[in-house]
C-alpha positions in Angstrom: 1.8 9.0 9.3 1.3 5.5 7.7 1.5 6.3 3.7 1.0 3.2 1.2 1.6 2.9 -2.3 1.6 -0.1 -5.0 2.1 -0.8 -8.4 5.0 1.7 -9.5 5.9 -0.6 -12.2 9.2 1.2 -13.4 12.9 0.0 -14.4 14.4 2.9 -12.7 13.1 5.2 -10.3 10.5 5.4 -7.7 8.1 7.8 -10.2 7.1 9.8 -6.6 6.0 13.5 -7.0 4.0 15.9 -6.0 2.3 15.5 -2.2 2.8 11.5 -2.6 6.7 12.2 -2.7 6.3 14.2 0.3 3.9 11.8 1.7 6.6 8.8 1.3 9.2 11.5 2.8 7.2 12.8 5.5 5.9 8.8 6.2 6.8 7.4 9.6 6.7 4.0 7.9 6.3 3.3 4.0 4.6 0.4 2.8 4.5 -0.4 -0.9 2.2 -3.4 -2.3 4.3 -4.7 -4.7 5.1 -4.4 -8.7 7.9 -2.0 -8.0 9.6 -3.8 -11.0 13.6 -3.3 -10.7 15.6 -3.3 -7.5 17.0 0.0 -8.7 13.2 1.0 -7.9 12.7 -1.2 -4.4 16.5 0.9 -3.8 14.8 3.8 -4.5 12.0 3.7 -2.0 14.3 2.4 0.9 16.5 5.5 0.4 13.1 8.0 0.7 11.1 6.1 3.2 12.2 6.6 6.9 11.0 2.9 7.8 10.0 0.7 4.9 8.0 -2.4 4.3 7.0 -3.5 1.3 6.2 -7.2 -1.1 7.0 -8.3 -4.4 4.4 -8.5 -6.5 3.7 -10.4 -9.8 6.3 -7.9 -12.1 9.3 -8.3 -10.1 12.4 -9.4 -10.9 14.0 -12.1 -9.2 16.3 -9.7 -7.2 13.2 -8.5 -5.8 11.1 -11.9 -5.0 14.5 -12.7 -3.1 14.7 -10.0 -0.7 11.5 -9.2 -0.6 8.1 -11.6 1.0 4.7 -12.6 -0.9 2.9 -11.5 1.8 3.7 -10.0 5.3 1.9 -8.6 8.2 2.3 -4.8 9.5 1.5 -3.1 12.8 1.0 0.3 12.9 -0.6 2.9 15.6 -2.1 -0.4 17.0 -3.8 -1.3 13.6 -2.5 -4.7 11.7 -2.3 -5.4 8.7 -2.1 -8.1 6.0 -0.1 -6.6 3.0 0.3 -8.6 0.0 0.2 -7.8 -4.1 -2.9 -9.5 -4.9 -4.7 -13.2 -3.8 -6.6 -15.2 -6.4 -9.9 -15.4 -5.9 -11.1 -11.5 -5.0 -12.6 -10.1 -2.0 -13.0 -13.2 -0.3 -9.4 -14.7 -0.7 -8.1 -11.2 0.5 -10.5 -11.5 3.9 -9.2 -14.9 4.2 -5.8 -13.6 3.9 -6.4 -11.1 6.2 -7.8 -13.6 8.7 -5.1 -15.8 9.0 -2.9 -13.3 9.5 -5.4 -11.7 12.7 -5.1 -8.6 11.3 -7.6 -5.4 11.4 -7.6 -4.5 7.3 -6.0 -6.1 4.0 -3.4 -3.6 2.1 -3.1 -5.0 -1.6 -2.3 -3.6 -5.0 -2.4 -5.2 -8.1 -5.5 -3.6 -10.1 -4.3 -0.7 -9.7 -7.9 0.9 -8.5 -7.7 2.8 -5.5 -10.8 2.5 -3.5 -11.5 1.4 0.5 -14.2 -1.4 1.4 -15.3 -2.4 4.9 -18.1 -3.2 3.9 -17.1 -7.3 4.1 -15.6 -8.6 7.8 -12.3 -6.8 7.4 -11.3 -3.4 5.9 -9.7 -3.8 2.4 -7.6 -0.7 1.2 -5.9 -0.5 -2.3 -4.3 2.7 -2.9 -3.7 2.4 -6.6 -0.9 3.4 -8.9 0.6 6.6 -7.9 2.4 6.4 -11.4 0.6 3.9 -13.8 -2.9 4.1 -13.0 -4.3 2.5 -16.2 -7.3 4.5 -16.0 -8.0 5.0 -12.8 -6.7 7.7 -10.6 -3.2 7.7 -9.6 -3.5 8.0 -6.0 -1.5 6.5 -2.7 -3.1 6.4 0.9 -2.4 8.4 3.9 -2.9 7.3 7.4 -2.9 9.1 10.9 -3.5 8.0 14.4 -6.7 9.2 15.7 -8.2 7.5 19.0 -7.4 4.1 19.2 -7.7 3.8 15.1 -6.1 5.2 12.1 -8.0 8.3 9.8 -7.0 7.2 6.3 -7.5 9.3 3.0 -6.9 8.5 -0.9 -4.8 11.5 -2.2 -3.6 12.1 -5.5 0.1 13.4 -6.5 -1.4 16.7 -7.4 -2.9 16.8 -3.8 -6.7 16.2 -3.9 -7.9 13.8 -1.4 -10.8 12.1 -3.2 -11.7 9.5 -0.7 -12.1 9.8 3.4 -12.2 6.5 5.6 -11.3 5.2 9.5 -9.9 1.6 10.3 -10.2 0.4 13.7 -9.1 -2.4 15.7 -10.9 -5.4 15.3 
């Protein structure tokens, strides 16, 4: 499993509970979209996550923007992705971004609004604030292989799965 979180935006721990802590521990690979904060919180997630990628995103510190890339491109299952925090300029700058990068889907944070979209030329998945969700839900994203794709779902720490999608290679 493929989980993804973003926007943790703590000073020092990882703020994990519930099925998303498991879902980090359980993870084959980890990727957060940045706004961890601290490295005591970046630390935090490398010691849970079995393989772990993640960007900085516009709250980190400097110890963060220095180990840690704007943007970076992830393969998983035979899916790719663009990662990054956020892109000015919306929907279109993150398919651009995506593009450029010849990936399948987009992974970014940033808003803090999870929610899926293929409904533009590549997949965009955000899967929110699993600890600051600012009025949304707080939620982090699951993915499995199935077929030559991934089966993704938006989950919250208390376990509901409030969103069902599939990503396939382009």
């Amino acid at each position: 499993m493929l989980t993804v979180v973003s926007d943790t935006h703590a000073t020092e721990s990882h703020r994990l509970r519930g099925r998303t802590l498991r879902a980090v521990r359980d993870a084959e690979m980890v990727v957060h979209a940045g706004d961890f904060v601290t490295e005591t919180v970046l630390d935090a997630f490398v010691d849970e996550a079995a393989t772990f990628r993640g960007v900085c995103g516009n709250n980190d510190d400097a110890g963060i923007r220095q180990r840690l890339p704007a943007a970076r491109t992830v393969e998983y299952a035979g899916v790719r992705f663009a990662v990054t925090h956020t892109r000015r300029g919306g929907d279109t700058a993150l398919t651009l971004f995506g593009r450029e990068r010849d990936a399948d889907a987009v992974i970014f944070g940033h808003s803090h609004r999870p929610g899926f979209d293929a409904t533009g030329p590549l997949a965009l998945l955000n899967p929110g604030s699993h600890a600051e969700p600012r009025g949304y839900r707080a939620a982090h994203a699951e993915l499995t292989p199935e077929g030559d794709g991934l089966r993704g779902r938006l989950c919250t720490p208390d376990g509901d799965v409030f969103e069902t999608f599939r990503i396939d290679p382009r």
